[in-house]
C-alpha positions in Angstrom: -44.5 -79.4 89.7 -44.8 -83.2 88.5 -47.3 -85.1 90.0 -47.8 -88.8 89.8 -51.1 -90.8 89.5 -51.3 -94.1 91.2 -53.0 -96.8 89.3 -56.3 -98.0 89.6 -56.7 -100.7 91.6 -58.1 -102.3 88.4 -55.0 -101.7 87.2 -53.5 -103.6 89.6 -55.2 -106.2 89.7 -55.0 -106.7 86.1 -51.4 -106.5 86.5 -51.6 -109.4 89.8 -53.9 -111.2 87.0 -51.7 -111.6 84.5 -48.3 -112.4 86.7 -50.4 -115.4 87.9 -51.0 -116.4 84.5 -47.7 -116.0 83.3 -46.5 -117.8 86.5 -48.8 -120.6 86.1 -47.9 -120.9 82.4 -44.4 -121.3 83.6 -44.9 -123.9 85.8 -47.0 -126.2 83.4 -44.4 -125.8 80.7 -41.8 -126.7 83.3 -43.8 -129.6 85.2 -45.3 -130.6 81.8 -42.1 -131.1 80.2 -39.4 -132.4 83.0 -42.1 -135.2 84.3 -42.5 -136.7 80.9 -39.8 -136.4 78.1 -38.4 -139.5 79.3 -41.1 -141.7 78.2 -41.6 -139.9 75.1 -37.0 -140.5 74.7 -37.8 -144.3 76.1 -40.7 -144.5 73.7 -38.8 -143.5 70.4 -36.1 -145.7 71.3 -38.0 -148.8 71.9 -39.9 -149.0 68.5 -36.5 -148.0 66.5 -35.3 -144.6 66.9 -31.5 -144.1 67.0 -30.2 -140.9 69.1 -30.4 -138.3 66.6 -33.9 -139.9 65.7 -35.5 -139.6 69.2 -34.1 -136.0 69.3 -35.6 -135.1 66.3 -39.1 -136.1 67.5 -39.0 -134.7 70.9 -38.0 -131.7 69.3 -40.7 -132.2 66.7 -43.7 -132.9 69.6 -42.2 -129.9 71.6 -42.4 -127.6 68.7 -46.0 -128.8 67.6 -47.4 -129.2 71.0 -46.7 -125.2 72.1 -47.2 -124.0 69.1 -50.5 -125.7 69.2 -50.9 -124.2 72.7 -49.7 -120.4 71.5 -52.2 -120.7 68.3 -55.3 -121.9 70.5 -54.9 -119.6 73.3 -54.8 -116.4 70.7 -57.4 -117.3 68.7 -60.0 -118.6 71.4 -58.7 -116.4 74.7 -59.0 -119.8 76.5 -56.5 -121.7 78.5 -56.5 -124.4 76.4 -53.2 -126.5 76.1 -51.9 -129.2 74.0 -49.6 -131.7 75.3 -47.3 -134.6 74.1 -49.3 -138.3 74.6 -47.4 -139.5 77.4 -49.6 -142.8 77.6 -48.8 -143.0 73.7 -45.3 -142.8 74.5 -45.6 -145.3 77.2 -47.0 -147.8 74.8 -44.4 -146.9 72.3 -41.9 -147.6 75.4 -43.4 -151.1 76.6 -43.5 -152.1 72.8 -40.7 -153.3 70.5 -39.5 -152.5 67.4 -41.5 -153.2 64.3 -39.9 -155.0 61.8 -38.9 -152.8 59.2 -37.7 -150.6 61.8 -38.2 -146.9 62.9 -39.8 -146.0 59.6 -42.4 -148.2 59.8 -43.1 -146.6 63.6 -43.2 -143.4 62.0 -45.7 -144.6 59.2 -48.1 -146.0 62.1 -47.5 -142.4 63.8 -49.5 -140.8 60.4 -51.9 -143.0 60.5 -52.7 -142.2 63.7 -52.3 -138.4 63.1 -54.9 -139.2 60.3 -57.4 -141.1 62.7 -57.0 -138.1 65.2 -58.2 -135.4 62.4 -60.7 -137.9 61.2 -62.4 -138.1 64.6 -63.0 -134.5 64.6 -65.1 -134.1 61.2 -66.9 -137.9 61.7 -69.2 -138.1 64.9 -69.4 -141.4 64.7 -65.7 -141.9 64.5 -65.9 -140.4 68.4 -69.1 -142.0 69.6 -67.2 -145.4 68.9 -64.5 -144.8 70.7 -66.7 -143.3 73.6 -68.6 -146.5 73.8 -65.2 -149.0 74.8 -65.7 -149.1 78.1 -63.8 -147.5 80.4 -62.8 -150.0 82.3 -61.0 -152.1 79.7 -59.5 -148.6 78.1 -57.9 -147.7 81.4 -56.9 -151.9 82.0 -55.1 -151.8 78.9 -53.5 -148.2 80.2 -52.2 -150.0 83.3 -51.0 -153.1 81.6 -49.1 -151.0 79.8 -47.8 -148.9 82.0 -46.9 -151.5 84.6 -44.1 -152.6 82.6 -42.6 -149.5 83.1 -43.1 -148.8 86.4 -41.2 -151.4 87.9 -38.2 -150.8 85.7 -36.9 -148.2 88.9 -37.0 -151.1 91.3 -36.3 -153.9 89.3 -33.1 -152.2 88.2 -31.6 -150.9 91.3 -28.9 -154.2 91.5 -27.5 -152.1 88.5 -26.8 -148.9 89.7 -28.2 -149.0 93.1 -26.8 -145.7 94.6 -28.1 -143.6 91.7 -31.2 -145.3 91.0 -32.0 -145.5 95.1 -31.4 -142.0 95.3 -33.4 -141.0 92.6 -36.2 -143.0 94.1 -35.5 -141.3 97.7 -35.7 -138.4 96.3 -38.6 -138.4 94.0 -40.6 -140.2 97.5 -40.1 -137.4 99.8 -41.0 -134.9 97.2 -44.4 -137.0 96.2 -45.2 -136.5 100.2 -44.0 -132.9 100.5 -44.1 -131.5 96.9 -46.1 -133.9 94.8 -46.5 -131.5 91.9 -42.6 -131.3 92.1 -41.8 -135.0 92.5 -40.8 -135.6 89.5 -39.4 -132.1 88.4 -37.0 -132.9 92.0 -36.1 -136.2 91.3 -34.9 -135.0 87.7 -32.7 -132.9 89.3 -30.6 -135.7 91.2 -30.6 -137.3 87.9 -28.7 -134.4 86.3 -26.5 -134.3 88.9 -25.4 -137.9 89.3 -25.2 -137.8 85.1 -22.7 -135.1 85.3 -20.8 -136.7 88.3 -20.7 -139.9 86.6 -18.4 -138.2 83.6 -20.1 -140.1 80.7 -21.3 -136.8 79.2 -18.8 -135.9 76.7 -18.0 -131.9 76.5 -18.8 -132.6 72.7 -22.1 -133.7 72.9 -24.0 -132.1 70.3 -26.3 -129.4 71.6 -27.8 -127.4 68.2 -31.3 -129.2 67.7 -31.8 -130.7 64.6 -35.3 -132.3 62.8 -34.1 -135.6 61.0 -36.5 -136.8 58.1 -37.6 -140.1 58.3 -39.4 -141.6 55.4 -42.1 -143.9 56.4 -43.2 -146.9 55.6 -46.5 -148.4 56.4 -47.4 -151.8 57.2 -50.7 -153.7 58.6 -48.9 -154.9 61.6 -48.0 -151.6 62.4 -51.5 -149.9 61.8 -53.1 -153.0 64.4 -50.2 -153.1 66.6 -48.9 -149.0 67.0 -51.2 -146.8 65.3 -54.8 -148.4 66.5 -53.8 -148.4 70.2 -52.0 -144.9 69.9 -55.1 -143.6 68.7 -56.9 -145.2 71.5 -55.0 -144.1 74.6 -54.3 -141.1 73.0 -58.6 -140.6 72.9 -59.4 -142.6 75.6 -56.3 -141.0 77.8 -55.8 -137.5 76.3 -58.3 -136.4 74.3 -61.6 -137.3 76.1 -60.6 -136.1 79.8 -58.5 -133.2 78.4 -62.5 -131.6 77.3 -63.4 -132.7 81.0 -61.1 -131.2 82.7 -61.6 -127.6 80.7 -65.9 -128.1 80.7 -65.5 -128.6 84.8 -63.3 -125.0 84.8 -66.1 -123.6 82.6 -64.5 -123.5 79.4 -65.8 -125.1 76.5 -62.9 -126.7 73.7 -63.2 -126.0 70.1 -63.0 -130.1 69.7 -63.3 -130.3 66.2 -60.3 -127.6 65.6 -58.7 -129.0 68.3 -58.5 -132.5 66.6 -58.1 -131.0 63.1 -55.0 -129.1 64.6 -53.3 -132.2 66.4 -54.2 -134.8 64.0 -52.5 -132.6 61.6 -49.8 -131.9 63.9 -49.3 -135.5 64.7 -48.8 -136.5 60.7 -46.7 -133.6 60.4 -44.3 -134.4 63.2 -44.1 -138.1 62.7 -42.3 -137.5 59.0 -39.2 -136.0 61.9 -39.7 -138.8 64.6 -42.5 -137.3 66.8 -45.0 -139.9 67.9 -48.4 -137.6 68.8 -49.7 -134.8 70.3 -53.6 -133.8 71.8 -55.1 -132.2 74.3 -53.9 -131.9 78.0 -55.7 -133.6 80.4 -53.3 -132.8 83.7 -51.7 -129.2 82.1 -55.1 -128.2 81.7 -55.8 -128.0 85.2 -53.0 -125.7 86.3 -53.3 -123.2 83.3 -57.3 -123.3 83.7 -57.4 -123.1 87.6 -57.1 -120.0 90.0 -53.5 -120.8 89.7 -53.4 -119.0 87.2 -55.3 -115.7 88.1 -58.7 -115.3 89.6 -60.0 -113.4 85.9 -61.1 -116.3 84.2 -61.0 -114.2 80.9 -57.2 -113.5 81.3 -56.1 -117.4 82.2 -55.8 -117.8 77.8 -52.0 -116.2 78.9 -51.3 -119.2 81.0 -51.1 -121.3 77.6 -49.3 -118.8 76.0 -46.7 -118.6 78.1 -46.8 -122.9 78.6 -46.7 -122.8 74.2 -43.9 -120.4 74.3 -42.1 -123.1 77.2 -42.3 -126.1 75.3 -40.6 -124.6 72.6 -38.2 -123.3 74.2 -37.6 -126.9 76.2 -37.5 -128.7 72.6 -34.9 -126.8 71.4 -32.7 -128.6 74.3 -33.5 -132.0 72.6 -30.4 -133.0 71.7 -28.5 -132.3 75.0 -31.7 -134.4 76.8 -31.2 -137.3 74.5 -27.0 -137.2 75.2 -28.0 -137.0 78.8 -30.2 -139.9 78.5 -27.1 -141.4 76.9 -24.8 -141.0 79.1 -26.5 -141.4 82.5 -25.7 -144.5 84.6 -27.4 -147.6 83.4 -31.3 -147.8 84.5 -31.4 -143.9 85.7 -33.6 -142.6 83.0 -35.6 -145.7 82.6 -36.1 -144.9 86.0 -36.9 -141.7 86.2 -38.9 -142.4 83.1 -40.9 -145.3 85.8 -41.9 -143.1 88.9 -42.9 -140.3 86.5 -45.9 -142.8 85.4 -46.7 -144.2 88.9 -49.5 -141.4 89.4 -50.7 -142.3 85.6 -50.5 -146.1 86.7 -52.9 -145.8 90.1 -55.1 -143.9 88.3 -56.0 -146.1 85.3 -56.0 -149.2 88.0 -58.4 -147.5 90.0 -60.6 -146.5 87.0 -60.4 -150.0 85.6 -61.2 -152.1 88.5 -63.9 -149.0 89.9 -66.9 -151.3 88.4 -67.3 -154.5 90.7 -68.7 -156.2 88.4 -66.5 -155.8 85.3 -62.8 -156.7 87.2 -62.7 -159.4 86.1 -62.6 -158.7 82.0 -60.6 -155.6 83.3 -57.7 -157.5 85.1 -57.3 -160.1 82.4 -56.9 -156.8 80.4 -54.3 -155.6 82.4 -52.7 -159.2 82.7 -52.6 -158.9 78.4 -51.0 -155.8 78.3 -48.5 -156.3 80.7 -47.7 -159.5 79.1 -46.1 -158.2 76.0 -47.4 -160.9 73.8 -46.9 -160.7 70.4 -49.7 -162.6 67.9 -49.5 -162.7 64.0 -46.7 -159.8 64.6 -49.0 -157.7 66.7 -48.6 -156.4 70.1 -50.1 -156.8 73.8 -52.3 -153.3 73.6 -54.2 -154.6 70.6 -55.1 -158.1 71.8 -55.5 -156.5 75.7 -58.4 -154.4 73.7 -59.9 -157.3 71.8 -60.0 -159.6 74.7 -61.5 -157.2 77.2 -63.6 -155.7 75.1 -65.3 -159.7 74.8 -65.2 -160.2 77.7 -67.0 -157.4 79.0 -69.4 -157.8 76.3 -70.0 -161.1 77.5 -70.6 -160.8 81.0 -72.8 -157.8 80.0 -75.2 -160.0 78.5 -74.9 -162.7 81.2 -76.0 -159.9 83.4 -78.5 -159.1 81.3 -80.4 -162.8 80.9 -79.9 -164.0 85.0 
């Protein structure tokens, strides 16, 4: 006679543990990846990239960003996640195209990638860029982003059925759904690209990394790698350790920025722009989302790493989409995916009463998209804010 023994209920919990964690995992890869990759597409393209380019590096950040993700979460058991720099890509997008072209992008992408590993090994190198004050960090965020957040609306007279459907979409889903806004409005944007006929049956599908050799300029380093490093700190890196210290997890910081710096140089030679650590992923593979064991929510970036790779692997056919959708739709899409990043750098920025003013003129800089001595809006948004602030600190100081 056979008899059966039914599991402990440790057993099942352990079992209920780790389905949340894969399940959360899931959902950050998905969420992570659909509400973003077309800044990082619009980013590429703006400072250069041709199509097979800005393939190459989305394939190059998805690769390094879950791998990243799969090496951290089995040598630490934490959830900790790495992510592409969607506000680096959104200055990349609001930017134009060095002269010299895409290579001299990529060369201000290793520099960057150098500054990042730097930072982790030179405590200084951090404590300088904790002390620009937040308010003029997240101004220059906004300025930036502003740009392209009224793309969606400002280019609905060109395809105003898809583009006002998109943005239908995408609003009833940020009341509803808002962690599935943008995942939603995606969808109708796949759709309407198919229905529209411009994607060609031979679209190539097989990723493929393109080498880029780089070149390296000053204007470059002051106008795309300095402010890429910046946001990328200021935006990423910085809140990314908050966000894991206020789940009770400590980062490894210095690995952490030894691995994406690294990472970053590494990619850039195949078109990727940077990677660091999650800020907003963090949250749903750290959370109770994700399991109530604390000690078993390390799967949830696991299974997020082992996403993003997957999703980079579909590069190319994103980047023919992109292509082939009706004119405006990814911009757009690209837009209300940063609307939630856009209202919360204003907010931060203008939080202090008595710094809105240097903060706005900030924001008024890096919206501009002035260009002085060959050098863009971001860099002279952070010189001029960060005078003016110091100025009417020491105003304060002496009435």
């Amino acid at each position: 006679m056979t008899t059966t023994t039914d599991p402990t209920p440790g057993t099942d919990t352990a079992r209920a543990d780790t389905f949340h964690a894969v399940l959360a995992g899931v959902v950050t890869a998905v969420v992570g990846f659909s509400s973003s990759f077309a800044v990082v597409i619009a980013g590429l393209r703006a400072v250069g990239a041709d199509a097979s380019q800005a393939a190459s590096g989305l394939l190059a950040v998805s690769v390094t960003m879950g791998l990243g993700c799969i090496i951290f979460a089995l040598a630490y058991k934490r959830p900790i996640t790495i992510a592409w720099s969607t506000p680096g890509a959104a200055l990349l997008a609001s930017s134009v195209a060095p002269q010299g072209g895409f290579a001299v992008a990529v060369g201000a992408f290793i520099v960057t990638g150098a500054l990042l590993a730097i930072t982790g090994f030179v405590p200084a190198l951090a404590a300088a860029v904790r002390r620009i004050p937040n308010s003029v960090a997240n101004a220059m965020l906004a300025g930036v982003l502003l740009t392209l957040c009224v793309a969606p609306f400002r280019d609905l007279q060109k395809s105003p059925i898809p583009i006002g459907a998109m943005i239908g979409v995408w609003a009833i889903a940020a009341i509803l759904i808002p962690r599935w806004a943008v995942p939603a409005a995606l969808v109708v944007v796949i759709i309407e690209t198919i229905a529209s006929g411009g994607l060609a049956s031979g679209a190539p599908i097989l990723p493929a990394l393109v080498w880029v050799s780089p070149a390296f300029t000053p204007q470059a380093i002051l106008a795309l790698a300095l402010p890429l490093y910046l946001v990328t700190m200021t935006s990423q890196n910085i809140p990314g350790v908050t966000v894991m210290k206020s789940f009770g997890y400590e980062v490894p910081l210095r690995p952490a920025l030894a691995y994406t710096g690294a990472a970053t140089s590494l990619g850039a030679f195949f078109g990727g722009h940077a990677i660091n650590l999650s800020a907003i992923a963090a949250a749903l593979a750290a959370g109770e989302e994700a399991g109530k064991d604390r000690n078993r929510r390390w799967i949830a970036a696991l299974t997020c790493g082992i996403g993003y790779v997957l999703f980079g692997l579909t590069s190319q056919l994103v980047v023919a989409a992109a292509q082939a959708a009706p004119p405006g739709l990814f911009a757009g899409l690209a837009g209300v995916a940063l609307l939630g990043s856009l209202a919360g750098a204003a907010s931060q920025a203008l939080e202090n009463q008595a710094e809105r003013l240097p903060a706005i003129t900030t924001l008024a800089v890096a919206a501009s998209g002035v260009q002085v001595f060959g050098i863009g809006s971001a860099f002279w948004a952070l010189v001029i804010g960060g005078l003016l602030t110091a100025l009417s600190r020491r105003v304060r100081k002496t009435l």
